[in-house]
C-alpha positions in Angstrom: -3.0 -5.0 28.8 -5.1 -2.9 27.2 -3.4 0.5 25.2 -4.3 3.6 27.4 -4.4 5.9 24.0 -7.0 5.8 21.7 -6.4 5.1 18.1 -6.1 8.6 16.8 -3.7 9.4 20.1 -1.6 6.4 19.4 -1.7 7.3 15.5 -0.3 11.0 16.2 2.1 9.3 18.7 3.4 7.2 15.8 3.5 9.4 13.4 5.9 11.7 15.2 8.8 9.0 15.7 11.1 9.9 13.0 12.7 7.3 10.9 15.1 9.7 9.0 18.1 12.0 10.7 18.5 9.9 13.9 21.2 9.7 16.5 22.6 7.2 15.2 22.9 8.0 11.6 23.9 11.4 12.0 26.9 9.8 14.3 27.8 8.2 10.9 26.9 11.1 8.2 30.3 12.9 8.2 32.5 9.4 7.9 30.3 8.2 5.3 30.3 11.1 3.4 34.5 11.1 3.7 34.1 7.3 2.3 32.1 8.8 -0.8 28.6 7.4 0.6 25.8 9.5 -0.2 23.0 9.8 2.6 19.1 9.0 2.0 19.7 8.4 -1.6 16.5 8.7 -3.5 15.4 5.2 -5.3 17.3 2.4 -4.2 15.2 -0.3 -2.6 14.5 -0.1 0.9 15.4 3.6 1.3 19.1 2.6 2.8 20.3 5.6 5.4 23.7 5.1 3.4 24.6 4.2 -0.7 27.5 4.2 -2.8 26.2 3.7 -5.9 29.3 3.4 -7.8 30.4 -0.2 -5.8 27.0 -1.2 -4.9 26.9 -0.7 -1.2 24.0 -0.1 0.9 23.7 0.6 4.4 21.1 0.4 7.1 21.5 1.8 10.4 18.5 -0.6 12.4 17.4 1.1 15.5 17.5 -1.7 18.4 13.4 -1.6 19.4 12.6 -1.3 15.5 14.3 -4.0 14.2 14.3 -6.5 17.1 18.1 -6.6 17.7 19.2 -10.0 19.3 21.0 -7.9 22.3 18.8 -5.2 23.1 15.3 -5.6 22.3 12.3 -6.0 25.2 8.9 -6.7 23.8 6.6 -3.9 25.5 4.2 -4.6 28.0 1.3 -2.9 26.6 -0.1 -3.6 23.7 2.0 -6.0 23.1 0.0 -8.0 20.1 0.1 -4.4 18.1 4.0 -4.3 18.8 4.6 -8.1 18.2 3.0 -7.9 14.5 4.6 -4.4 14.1 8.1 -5.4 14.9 7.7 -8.9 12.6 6.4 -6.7 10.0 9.6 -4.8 10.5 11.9 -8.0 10.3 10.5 -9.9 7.4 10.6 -6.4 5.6 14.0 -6.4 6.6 15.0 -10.1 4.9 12.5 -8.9 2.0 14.3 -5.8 1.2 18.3 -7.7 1.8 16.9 -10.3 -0.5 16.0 -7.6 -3.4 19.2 -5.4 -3.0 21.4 -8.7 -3.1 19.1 -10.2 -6.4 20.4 -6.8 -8.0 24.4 -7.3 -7.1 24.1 -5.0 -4.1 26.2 -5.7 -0.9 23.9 -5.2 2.6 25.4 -4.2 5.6 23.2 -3.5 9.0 24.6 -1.4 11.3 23.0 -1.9 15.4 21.9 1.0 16.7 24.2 -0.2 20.1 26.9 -0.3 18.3 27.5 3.5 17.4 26.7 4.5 21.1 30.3 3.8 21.9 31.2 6.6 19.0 
């Protein structure tokens, strides 16, 4: 089916979908923060929501839609060759940027977005 936005709708749309102070993470900020993590740390690949630097860590919190989770994720109806490529963009950027943190000695935990709704 057909998108029922134009481009420079669907653009604006897109552009307002916020990939930084979600639910989710800010379920996580105050714990991490006790555990010495610092959040959004500036230049560490992949922009990780969580870091401590001094051990290496990195954290993602993967929203379930975004990042295809196994559990929750329902390919849209419309549209749906624009949300296929987007979401495998997503996942092989995903493995990409797990692959790079690792190759540098850092240790990779995701964290599903489903899994902090019971917080």
């Amino acid at each position: 089916m057909a998108d029922v936005h134009t481009k420079r709708q669907r653009s604006y749309n897109m552009s307002k979908i916020g990939g930084f102070g979600t639910k989710p993470e800010l379920k996580l900020k105050k714990f991490m923060k006790l555990l010495g993590f610092s959040y959004h740390p500036k230049s560490i690949i992949g922009n990780p929501d969580f870091a401590d630097r001094k051990n290496k860590i990195a954290v993602f919190v993967d929203g379930c839609f975004w990042h295809k989770c196994p559990k929750h994720y329902i390919a849209p109806k419309n549209n749906g060759i624009f949300w296929s490529n987007k979401i495998k963009t997503n996942t092989k950027r995903d493995k990409k940027v797990n692959f790079e943190l690792k190759k540098e000695g850092w240790r990779v935990i995701r964290i599903w977005e489903h899994s902090l709704r019971k917080i």
